[in-house]
C-alpha positions in Angstrom: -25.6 -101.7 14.5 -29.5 -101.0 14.3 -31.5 -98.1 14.9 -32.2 -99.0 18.4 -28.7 -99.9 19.5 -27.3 -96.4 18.4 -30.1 -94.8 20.5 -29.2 -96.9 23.4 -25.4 -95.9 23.1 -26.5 -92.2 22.7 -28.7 -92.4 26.0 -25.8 -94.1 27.6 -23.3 -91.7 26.3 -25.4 -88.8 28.0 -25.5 -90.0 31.1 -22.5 -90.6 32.2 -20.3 -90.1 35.5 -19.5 -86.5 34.6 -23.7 -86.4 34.9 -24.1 -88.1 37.9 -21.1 -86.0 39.9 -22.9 -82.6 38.6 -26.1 -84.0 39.5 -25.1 -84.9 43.0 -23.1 -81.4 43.6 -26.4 -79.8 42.6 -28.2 -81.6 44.9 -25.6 -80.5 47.5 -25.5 -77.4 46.7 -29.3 -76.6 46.4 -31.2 -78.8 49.0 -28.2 -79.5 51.8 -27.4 -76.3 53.1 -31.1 -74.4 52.4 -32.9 -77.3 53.9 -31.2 -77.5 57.0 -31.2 -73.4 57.3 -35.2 -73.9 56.3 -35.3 -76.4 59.5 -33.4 -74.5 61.7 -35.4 -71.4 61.1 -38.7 -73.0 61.3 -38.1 -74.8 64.6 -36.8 -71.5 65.7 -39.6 -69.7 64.6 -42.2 -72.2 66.1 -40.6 -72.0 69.5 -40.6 -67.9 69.3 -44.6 -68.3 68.1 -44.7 -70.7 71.0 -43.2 -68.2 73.7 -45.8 -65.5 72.4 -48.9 -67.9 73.0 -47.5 -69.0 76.7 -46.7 -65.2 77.4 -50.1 -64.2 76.4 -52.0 -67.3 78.4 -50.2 -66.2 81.5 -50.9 -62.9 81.2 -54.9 -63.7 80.5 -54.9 -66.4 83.5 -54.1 -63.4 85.9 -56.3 -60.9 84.1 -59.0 -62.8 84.4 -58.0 -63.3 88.0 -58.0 -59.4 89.1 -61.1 -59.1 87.4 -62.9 -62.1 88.9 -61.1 -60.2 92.4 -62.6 -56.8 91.1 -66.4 -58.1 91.0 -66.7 -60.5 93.6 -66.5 -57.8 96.4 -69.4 -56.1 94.4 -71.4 -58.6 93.7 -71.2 -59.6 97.5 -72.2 -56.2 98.5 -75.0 -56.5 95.9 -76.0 -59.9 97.8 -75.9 -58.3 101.3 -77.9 -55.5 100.2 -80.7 -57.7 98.8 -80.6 -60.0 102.0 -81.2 -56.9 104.1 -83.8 -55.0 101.8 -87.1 -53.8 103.3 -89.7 -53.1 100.2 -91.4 -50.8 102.7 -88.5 -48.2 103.3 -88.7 -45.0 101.9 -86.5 -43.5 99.1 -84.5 -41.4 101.5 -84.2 -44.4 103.6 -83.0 -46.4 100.3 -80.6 -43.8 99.5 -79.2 -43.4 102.8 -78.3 -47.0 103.0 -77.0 -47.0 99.1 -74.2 -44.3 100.4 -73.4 -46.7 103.4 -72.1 -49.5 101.2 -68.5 -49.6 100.8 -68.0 -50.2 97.3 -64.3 -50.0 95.0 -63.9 -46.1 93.7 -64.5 -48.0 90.1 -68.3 -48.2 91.1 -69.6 -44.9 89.3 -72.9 -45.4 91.7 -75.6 -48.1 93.3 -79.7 -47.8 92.2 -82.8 -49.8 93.0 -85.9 -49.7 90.7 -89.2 -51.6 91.7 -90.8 -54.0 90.8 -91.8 -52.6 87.5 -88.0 -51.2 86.6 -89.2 -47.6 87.8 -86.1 -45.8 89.7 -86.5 -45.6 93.9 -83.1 -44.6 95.1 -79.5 -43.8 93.5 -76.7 -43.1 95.5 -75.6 -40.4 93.3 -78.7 -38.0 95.1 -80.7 -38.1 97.5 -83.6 -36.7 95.7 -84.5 -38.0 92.3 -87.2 -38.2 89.7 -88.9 -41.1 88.9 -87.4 -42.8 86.1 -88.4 -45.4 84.0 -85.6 -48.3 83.9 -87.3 -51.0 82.2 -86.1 -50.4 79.1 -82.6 -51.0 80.3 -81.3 -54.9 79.7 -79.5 -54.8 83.2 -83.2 -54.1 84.8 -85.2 -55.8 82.3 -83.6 -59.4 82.5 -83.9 -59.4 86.4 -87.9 -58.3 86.4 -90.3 -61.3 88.3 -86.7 -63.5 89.3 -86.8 -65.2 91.9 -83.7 -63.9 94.0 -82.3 -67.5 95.7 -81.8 -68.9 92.2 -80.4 -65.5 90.5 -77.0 -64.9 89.4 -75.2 -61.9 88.6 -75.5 -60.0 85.5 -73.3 -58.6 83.7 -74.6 -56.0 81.1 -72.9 -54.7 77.5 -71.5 -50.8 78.0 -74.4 -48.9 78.6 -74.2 -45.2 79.1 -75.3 -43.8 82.4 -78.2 -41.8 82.5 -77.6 -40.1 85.7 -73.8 -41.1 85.6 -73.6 -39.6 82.2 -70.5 -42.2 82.1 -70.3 -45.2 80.0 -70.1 -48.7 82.4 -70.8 -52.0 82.6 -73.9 -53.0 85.4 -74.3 -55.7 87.5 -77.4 -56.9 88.6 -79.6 -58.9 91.0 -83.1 -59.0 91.9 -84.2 -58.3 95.2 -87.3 -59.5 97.5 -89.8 -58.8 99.8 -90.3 -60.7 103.2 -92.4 -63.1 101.9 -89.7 -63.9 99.1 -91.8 -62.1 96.3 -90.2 -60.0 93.7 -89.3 -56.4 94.6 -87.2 -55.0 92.4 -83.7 -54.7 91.1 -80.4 -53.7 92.5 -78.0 -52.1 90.0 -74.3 -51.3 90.6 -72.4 -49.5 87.6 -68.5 -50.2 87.1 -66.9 -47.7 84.6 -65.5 -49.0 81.4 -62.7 -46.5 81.5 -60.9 -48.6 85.1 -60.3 -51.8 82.7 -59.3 -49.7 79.6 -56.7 -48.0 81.3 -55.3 -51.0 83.3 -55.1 -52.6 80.0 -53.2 -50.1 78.2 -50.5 -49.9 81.1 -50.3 -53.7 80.5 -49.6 -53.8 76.8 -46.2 -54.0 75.8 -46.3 -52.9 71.9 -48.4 -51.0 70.0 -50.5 -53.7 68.3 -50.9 -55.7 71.2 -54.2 -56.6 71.8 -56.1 -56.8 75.3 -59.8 -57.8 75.6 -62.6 -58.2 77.5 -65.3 -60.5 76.0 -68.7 -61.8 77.5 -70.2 -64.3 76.0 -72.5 -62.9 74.2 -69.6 -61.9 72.1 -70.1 -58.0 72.7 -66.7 -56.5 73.8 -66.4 -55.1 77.2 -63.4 -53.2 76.8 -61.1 -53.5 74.2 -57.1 -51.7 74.4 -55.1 -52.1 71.0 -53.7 -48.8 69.2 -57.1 -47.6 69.6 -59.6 -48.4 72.2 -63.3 -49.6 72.1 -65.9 -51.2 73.8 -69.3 -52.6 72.9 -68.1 -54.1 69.1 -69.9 -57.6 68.4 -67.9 -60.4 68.0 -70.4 -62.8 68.3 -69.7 -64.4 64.4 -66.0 -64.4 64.6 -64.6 -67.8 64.4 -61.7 -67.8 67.5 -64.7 -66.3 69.6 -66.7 -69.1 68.9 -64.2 -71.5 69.6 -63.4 -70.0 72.8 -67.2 -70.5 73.9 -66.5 -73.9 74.3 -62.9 -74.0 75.8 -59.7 -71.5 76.2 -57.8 -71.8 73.2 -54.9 -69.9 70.9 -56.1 -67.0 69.5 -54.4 -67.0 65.4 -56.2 -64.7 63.0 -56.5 -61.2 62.1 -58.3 -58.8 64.0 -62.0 -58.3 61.9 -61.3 -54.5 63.5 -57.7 -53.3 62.5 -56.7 -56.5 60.7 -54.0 -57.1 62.4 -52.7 -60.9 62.4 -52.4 -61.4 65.8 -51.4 -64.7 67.7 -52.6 -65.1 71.5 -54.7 -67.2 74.2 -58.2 -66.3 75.4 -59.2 -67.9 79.4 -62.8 -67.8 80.5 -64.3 -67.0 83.4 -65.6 -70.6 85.2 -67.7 -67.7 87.6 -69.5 -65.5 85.2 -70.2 -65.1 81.3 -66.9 -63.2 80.5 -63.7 -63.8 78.6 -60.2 -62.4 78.6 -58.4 -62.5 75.4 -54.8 -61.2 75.2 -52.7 -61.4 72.1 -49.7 -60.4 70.6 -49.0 -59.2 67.0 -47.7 -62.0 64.8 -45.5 -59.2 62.6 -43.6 -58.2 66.2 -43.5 -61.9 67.0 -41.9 -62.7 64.0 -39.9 -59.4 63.7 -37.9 -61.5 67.1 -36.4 -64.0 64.7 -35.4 -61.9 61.6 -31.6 -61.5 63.1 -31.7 -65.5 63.4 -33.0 -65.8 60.1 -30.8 -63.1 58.6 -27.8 -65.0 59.6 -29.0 -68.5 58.8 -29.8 -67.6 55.6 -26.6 -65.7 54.7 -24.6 -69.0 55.7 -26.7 -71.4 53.2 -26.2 -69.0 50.8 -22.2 -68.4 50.8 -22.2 -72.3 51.0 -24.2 -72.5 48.0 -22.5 -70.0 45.9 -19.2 -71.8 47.0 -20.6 -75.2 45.5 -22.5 -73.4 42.8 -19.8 -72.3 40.8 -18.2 -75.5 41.0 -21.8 -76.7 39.3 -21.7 -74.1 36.7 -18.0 -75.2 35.5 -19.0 -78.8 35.0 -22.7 -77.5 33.7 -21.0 -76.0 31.2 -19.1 -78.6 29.9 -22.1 -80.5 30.1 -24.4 -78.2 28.0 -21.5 -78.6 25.4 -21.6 -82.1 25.4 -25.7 -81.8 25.3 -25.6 -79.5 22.5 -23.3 -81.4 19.7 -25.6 -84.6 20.3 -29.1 -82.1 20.1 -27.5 -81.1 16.9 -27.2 -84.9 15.8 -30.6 -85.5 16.6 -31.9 -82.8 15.2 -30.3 -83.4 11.7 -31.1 -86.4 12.0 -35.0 -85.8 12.8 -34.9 -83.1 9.7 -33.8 -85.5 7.2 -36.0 -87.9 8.7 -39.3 -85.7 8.3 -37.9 -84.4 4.8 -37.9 -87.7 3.8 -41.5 -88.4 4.9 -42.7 -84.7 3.2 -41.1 -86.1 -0.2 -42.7 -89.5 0.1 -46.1 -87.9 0.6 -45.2 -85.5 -2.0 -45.5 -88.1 -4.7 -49.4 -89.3 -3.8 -51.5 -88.1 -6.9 -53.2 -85.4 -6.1 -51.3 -84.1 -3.5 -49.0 -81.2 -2.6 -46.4 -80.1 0.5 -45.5 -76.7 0.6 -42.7 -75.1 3.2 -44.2 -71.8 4.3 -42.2 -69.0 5.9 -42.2 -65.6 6.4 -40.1 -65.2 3.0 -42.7 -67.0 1.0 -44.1 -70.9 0.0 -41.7 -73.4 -1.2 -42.8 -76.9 -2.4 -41.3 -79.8 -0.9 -40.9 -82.6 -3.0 -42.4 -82.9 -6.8 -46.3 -83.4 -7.7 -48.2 -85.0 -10.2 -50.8 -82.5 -10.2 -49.3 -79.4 -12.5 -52.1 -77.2 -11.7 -52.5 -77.3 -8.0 -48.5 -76.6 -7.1 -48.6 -72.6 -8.9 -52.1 -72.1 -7.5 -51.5 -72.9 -3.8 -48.4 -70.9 -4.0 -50.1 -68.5 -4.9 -52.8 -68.7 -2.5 -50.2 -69.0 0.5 -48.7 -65.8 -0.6 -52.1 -64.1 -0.1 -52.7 -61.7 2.6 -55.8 -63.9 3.6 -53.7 -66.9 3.9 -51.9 -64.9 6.7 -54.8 -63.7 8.8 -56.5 -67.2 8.8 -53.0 -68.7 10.4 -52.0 -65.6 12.7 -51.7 -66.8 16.3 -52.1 -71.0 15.2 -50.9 -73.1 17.8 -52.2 -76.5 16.4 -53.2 -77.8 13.0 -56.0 -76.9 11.3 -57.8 -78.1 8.2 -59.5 -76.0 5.7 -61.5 -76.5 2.6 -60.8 -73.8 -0.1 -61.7 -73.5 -3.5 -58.5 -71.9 -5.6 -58.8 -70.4 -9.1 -56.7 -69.5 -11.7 -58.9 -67.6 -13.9 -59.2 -70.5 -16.4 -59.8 -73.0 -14.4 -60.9 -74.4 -10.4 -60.1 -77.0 -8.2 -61.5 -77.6 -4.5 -58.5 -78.3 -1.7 -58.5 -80.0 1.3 -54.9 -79.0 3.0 -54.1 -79.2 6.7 -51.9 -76.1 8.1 -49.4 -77.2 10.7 -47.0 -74.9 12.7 -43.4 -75.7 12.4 -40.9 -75.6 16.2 -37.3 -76.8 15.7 -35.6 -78.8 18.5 -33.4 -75.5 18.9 -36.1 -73.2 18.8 -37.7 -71.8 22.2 -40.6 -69.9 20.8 -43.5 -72.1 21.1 -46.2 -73.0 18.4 -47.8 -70.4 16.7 -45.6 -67.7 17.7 -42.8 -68.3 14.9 -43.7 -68.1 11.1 -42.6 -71.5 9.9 -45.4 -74.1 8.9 -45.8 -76.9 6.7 -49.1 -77.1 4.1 -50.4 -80.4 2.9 -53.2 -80.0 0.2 -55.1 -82.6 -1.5 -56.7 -82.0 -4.5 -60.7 -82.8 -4.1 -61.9 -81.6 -7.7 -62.8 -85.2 -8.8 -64.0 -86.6 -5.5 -66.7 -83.5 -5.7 -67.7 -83.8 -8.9 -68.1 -87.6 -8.5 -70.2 -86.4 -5.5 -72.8 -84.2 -7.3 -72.9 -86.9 -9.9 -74.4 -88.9 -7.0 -76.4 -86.2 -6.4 -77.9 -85.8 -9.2 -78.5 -89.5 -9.6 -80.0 -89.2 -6.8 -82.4 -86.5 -7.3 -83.6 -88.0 -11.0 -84.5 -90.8 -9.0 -86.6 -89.0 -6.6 -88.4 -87.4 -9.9 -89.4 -91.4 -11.0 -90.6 -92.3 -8.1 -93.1 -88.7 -7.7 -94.1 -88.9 -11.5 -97.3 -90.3 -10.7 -98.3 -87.7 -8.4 -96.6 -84.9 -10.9 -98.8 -86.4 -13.2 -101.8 -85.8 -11.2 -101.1 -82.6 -9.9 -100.6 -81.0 -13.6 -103.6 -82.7 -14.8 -105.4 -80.9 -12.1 -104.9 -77.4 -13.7 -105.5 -79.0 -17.1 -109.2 -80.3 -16.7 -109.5 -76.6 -15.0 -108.7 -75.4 -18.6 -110.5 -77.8 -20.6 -113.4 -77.0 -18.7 -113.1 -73.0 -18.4 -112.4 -73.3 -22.7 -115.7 -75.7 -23.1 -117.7 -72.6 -21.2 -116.0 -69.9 -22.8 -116.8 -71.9 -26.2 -120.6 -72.1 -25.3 -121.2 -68.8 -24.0 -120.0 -67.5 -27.4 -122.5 -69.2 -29.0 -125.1 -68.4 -26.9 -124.1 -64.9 -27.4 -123.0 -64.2 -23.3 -121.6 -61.1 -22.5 -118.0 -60.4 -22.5 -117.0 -60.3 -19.2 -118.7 -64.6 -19.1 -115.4 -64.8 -21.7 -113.1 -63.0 -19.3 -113.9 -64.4 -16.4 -113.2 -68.0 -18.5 -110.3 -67.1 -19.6 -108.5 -65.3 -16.5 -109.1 -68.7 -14.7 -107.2 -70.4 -18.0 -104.8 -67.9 -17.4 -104.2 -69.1 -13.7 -104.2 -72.5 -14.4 -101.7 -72.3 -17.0 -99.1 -70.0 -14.3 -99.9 -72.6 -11.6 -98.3 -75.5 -14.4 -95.8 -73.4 -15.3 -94.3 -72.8 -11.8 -94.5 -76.5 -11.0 -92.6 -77.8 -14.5 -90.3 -74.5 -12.9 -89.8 -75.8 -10.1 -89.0 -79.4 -11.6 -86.6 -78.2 -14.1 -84.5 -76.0 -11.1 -84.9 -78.9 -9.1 -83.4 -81.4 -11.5 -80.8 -79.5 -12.9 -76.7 -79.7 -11.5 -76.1 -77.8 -8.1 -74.3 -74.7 -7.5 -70.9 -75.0 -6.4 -71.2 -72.0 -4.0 -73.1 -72.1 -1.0 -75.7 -69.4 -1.0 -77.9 -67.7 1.3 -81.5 -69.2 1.6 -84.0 -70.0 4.2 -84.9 -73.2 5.2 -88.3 -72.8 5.0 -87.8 -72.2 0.9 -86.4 -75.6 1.1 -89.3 -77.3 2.7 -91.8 -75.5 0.2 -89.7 -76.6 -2.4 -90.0 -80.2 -1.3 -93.1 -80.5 -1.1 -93.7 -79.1 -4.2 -92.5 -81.7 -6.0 -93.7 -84.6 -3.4 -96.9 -83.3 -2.3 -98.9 -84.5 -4.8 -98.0 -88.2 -4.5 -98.9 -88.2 -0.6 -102.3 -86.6 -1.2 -102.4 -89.6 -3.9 -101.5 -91.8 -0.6 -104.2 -90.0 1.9 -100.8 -89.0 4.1 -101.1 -85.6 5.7 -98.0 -83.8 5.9 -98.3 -80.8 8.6 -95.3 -77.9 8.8 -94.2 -75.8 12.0 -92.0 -72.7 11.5 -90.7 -70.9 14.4 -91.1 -67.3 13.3 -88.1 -64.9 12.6 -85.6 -67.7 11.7 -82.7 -66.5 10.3 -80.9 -68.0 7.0 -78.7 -70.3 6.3 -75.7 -70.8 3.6 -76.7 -73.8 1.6 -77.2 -75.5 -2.1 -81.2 -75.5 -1.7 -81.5 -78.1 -4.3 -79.4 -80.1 -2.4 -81.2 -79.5 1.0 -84.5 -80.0 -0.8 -83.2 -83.8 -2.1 -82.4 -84.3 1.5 -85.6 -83.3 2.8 -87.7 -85.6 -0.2 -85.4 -88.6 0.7 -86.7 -88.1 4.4 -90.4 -87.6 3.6 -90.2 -90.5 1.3 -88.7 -92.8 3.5 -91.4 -91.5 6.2 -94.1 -92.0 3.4 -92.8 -96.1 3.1 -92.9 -96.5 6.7 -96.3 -95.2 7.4 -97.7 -97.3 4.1 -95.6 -100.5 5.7 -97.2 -99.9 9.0 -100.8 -99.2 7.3 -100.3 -102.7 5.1 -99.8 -104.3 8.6 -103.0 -102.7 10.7 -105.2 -102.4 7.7 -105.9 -99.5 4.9 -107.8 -97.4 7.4 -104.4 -96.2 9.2 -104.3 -92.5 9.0 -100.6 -91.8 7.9 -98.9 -87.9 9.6 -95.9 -86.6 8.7 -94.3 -83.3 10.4 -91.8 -81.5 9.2 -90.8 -78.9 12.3 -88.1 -76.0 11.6 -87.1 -74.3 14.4 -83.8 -72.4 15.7 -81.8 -73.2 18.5 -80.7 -70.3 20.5 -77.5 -69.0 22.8 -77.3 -65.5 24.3 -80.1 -64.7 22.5 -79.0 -65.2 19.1 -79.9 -68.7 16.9 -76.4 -70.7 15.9 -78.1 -73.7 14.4 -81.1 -74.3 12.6 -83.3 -77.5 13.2 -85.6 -79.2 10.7 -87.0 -82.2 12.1 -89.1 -84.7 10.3 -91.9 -87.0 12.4 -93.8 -89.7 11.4 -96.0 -92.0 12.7 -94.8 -95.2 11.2 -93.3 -96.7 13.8 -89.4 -96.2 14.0 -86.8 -97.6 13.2 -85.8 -101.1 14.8 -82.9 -100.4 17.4 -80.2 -102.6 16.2 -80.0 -101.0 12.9 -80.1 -97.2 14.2 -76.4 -97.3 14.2 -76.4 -98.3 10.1 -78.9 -96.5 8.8 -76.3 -93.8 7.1 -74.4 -96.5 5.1 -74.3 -96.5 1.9 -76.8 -99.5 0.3 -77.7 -100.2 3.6 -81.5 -100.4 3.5 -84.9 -102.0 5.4 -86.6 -101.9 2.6 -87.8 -105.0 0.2 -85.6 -105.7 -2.5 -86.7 -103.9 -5.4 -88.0 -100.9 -3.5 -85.0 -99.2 -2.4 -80.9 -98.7 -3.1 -79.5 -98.1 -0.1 -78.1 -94.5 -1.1 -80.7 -92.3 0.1 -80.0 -91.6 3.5 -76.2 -91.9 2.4 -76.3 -89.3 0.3 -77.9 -86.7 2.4 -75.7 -87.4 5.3 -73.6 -86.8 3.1 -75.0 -83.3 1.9 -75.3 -82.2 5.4 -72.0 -82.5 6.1 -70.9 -80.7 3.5 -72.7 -77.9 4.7 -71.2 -78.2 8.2 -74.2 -79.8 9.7 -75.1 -83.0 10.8 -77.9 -85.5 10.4 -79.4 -87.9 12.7 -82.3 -89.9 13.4 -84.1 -90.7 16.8 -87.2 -92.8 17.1 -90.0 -91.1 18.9 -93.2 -91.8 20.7 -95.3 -93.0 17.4 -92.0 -93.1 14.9 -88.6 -91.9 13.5 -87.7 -88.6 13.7 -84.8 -87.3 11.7 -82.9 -84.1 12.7 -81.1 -82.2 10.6 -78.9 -79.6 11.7 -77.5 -76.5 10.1 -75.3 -73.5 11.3 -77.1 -70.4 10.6 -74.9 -67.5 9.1 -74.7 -66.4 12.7 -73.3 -69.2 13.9 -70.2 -71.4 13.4 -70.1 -75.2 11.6 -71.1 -77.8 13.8 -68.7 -80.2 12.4 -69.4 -84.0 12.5 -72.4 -85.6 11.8 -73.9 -87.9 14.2 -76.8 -89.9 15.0 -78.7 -90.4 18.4 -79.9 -93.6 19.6 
């Protein structure tokens, strides 16, 4: 039997009819009798809710009735009045006629202004100052309206000022004989008639009663406390209402309160009664059904259930012995795959737990096994892996005292199949290290390769820029020679000879500068700014592009901050891009004749977040035209080259993608408006490795 059929028969032995019967009495036992209680409380629930609204719609239909019965006898009497006014009685007359009317005891009093809202006669007095009304919205809207084609108005509470009591007015204008605007008749209902009606009318505490007009200002409002004259003109049910009677089903932007109701408008005049019931009391009505449904799904449950949990438990035994299985199985799986890789040359597979290291498997490499044990067993190992949750790889450089190798190793948290703690959170993990000694030092052989190379090729122009300073000195000698013949003063010698002085420190740092440059790399990574770099460069390149009329510009942002690099290495990197910029611009001037004037850039320049620089950017432009697209994407292989043959290996740009990487940076390479530019960046020792290198299209 193979290694599939005995999974099959496993999977089959697990689910068997034992399985299936548990698996049905726990569907039984959990969805059965709670789904139909959940059904029967949410029907029963939706017809109380139901109830509530139909209660509340009945009860708004007839308020809206008595108040539609309370107004329409005063706006009659408002009518009649207008009818019958004569503009050319007298205020007594006015006021006499006023107290006539036979208006509801709600009606606090009657006026009439003229025409320019100035008080004639109240029925309060028979004697009264004049009175400026105009300011008043009652008076104000009626003002020049034509009387046939008014309707009633119906203000928000305004407190009387002769009254001294808070109402409600209604309005209409009145006229003349010949039908001309004469003023305004005003009748004032109190407030306080529909606030107390309401409150007789509620039921519970928290049930609300309203009276709305449509310009969402409340009329009178009865809840646990009473108001008038709040806006509701942004609230959404009072919106909705606006356009047709509808359920009222939010909470009060007042008290609240989550209320459920109806509102009815008035098809007569601008006003809307809302009455509604709170939802807690509505749903308070069903708590005995609910109690009792409830209780019954869950004594059938508990019936069932321990049935489940007898053959659940037989089950979790039968689960377990086969988890067991597997997981012996799996372990002396993956210890077999931890010995195999084990044996690889060069590498190492250590077993780390909170007790210590232990190697797994044997390893070629004597020296690396003692020395990463030892390394684990550090308290530094332990901070770098508190809290991991995934693996992580890490380069480290691990010494003995006589000697050092470089290690890759990837850290990877350990979870048994039995375990419940997740990743990260237990102190198992499993180390594989390689050993990258020889891979490095094949690396800065390459490098250094590398950088003799770029000393042939700039030999001419070191040549030329030493000679420089020595026909200074073989001048400044000749003069100092012939003034001491001639007898010249002394300081005609010094003078000569502090010049020969100068030339001889300018050669000096130069062959300094070539002998640093040329000579291995460091294998720590030290702090330097990037502009030393560039300098550096073109210290030992700038010579040859003067020889080749190419003028190389630099742009540093000010303030940058450092980065940890090899600056030899970072300097090779930067020549191998000025020289490939230098071919490009001589191909391109070969092609459009030897008057082309050849500009390099070289641009260094932070990029910043919150404030702080993370990366560092040098960029180097040229004006040779760029790189062809379809080889953008090969430019970084290794003897890949556009050059002639003869004229280039192939390993240049290799190598310092290469470099970059190392450093946690990455190199790439656009083409611009007039040529390539080439972008190398760097994480600053603010910032963190960029990883990957990559290049841009």
């Amino acid at each position: 039997m193979n290694g599939t059929e005995a999974r099959g028969d496993r999977l089959r032995g697990l689910v068997n009819p034992v399985t299936l019967m548990l698996c049905s009495l726990v569907v039984l036992v959990g969805l059965i009798p709670f789904a139909a209680a959940l059904v029967l409380y949410k029907l029963h629930s939706r017809t109380v809710l139901t109830e509530a609204q139909d209660s509340a719609h009945r009860t708004a239909t007839l308020l809206m009735r008595s108040f539609e019965q309370s107004i329409e006898p005063i706006d009659a009497v408002l009518q009649d009045f207008a009818e019958a006014y004569d503009g050319t009685a007298s205020p007594v007359q006015v006021y006499e006629v006023l107290r006539s009317l036979r208006l509801p005891a709600a009606v606090l009093q009657v006026s009439v202004t003229d025409t320019s809202g100035v008080l004639i006669a109240s029925s309060l007095s028979p004697g009264l100052e004049r009175m400026d009304l105009s300011d008043r919205e009652h008076v104000r809207v009626q003002i020049g309206k034509d009387r046939a084609n008014a309707e009633l108005y119906i203000s928000r509470p305004v407190l009387g000022r002769l009254s001294r009591t808070w109402g409600i007015q209604l309005s209409r204008p009145l006229a003349d004989a010949e039908g001309r605007f004469a003023g305004v008749v005003v009748a004032s209902y109190a407030i306080s008639d529909f606030i107390d009606f309401y409150k007789q009318l509620r039921t519970e505490d928290d049930m609300l009663i309203a009276l709305v007009g449509r310009d969402g200002i409340v009329r009178a409002r009865a809840a646990r406390t009473t108001s008038f004259g709040d806006d509701v003109s942004a609230d959404p049910a009072f919106l909705a209402a606006l356009k047709h009677d509808g359920v009222y089903d939010q909470a009060s932007p007042f008290d609240h309160i989550a209320r459920i109701g109806y509102s009815v408008a008035s098809r007569k005049y601008p006003i809307l009664v809302l009455v509604a019931h709170s939802r807690a009391v509505v749903e308070q009505q069903s708590n005995e059904f609910r109690v009792a449904i409830w209780s019954t799904a869950l004594g059938l449950s508990v019936a069932l259930l321990i049935v489940v949990l007898l053959g659940g438990r037989y089950l979790n035994l039968q689960k377990q012995l086969k988890a067991n299985e597997v997981q012996a199985l799996a372990r002396q799986r993956e210890a077999n795959v931890l010995e195999a890789i084990s044996r690889v040359p060069g590498v190492a597979v250590m077993h780390v737990t909170a007790a210590g290291a232990s190697e797994v498997g044997t390893t070629s490499n004597a020296a690396l096994s003692p020395m990463l044990r030892r390394y684990l067993a550090s308290g530094r190992f332990r901070v770098l892996v508190r809290g991991l949750r995934e693996p992580q790889l890490r380069d480290e450089h691990l010494s003995d005292g006589t000697s050092e190798l470089e290690v890759e190793m990837v850290v990877a948290p350990l979870q048994g199949i039995e375990r419940a703690s997740p990743p990260g959170e237990g102190d198992d993990m499993v180390v594989f290290a390689v050993d990258r000694t020889q891979r490095r030092m094949e690396e800065n052989k390459l490098y250094q390769m590398s950088k003799l190379a770029s000393l042939g090729e700039v030999a001419t122009g070191l040549a030329h820029e030493i000679n420089q300073p020595l026909g200074v000195i073989r001048l400044a000698a000749s003069n100092a020679l012939a003034g001491m013949k001639k007898g010249l003063p002394a300081d005609h010698l010094a003078a000569k000879l502090d010049r020969i002085i100068q030339q001889t420190v300018r050669m000096s740092r130069i062959i300094d500068h070539m002998r640093i440059f040329g000579r291995k790399s460091e294998e720590e990574l030290q702090p330097s700014h990037p502009t030393d770099a560039v300098d550096g460069a073109l210290q030992v390149v700038g010579a040859h592009f003067r020889l080749d009329e190419i003028e190389v510009t630099t742009q540093y942002e000010p303030d940058l901050p450092a980065v940890l690099c090899r600056q030899d290495q970072l300097e090779q990197v930067i020549i191998n891009l000025l020289q490939n910029a230098r071919d490009a611009i001589n191909e391109r001037r070969a092609a459009v004749g030897e008057h082309f004037p050849g500009r390099i850039v070289v641009r260094v320049a932070g990029s910043a977040r919150l404030g702080v620089a993370e990366q560092l950017v040098i960029e180097v432009s040229d004006n040779g035209g760029g790189i062809p697209e379809e080889m953008v994407d090969r430019i970084f292989q290794p003897f890949f080259t556009t050059k002639p043959p003869g004229k280039g290996t192939g390993l240049g740009l290799s190598v310092s993608f290469g470099i970059v990487r190392d450093h946690g940076g990455s190199l790439s390479v656009r083409n611009g408006s007039e040529g390539a530019i080439f972008s190398i960046r760097l994480p600053s020792r603010l910032g963190a490795p960029l990883g990957a290198s990559a290049v841009e299209g």
